[in-house]
C-alpha positions in Angstrom: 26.7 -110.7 -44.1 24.3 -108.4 -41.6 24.9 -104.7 -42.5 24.3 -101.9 -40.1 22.4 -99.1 -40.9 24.0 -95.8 -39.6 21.3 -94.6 -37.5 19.5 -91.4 -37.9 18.9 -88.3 -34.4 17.2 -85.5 -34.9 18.3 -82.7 -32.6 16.0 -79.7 -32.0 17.7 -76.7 -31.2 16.6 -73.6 -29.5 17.5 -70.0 -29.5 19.8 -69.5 -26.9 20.3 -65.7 -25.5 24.4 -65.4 -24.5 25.1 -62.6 -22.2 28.5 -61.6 -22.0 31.1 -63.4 -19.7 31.5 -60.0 -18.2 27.9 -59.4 -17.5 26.8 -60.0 -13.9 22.9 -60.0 -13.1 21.9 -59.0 -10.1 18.2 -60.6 -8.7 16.6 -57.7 -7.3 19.1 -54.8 -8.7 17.3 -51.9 -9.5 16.3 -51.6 -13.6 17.1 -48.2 -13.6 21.1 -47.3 -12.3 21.7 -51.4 -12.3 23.9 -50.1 -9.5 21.5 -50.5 -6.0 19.7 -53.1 -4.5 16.1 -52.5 -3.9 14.5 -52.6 -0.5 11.0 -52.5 0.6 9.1 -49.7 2.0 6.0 -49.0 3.4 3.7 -46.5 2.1 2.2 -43.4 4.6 -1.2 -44.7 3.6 -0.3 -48.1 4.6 0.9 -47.0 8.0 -1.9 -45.3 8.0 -4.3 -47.7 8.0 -2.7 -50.2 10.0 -2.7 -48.0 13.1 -6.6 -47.3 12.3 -7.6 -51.0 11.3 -5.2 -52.5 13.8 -5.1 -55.7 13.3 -6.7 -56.5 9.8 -4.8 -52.7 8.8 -1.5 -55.1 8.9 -3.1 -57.1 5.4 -3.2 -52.8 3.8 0.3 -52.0 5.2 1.8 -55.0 3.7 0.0 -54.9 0.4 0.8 -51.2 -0.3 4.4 -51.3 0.2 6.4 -50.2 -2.9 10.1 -51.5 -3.4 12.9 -48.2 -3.4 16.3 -48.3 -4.8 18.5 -46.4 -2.1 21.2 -45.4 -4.7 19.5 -43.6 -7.6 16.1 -43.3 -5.5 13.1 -45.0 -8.1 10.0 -46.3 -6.9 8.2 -49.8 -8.1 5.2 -50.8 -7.1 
């Protein structure tokens, strides 16, 4: 008479972080009042020096523009 062997899994489990059901997150919500949305802005010194290095002073402007949150007013680099 064959017999059977029940057979054997291992099962790796991870930690799992559960937010609550209520919870809503928000990609690009500012950190801060978790209320605005933040929107880029460029930088007087980036304005600057695209009207002085016109056209490479584009490359500055873009790379020193700083994201704002329009509700509680933070700045992030």
């Amino acid at each position: 008479i064959p017999t059977t062997h029940p057979r054997v899994y291992n099962i790796h489990s991870r930690g799992v972080t559960r937010y609550p059901a209520n919870s809503i997150v928000v990609v690009g919500g500012c950190p801060v009042c978790r209320v605005g949305v933040l929107e880029y802005c460029f930088t007087f010194l980036g304005i600057f020096l695209a009207i002085v290095l016109f056209p490479f002073g584009f490359i500055c402007c873009f790379a020193l523009r700083k994201r704002r949150c329009p509700n509680c007013g933070a700045t992030f680099t």
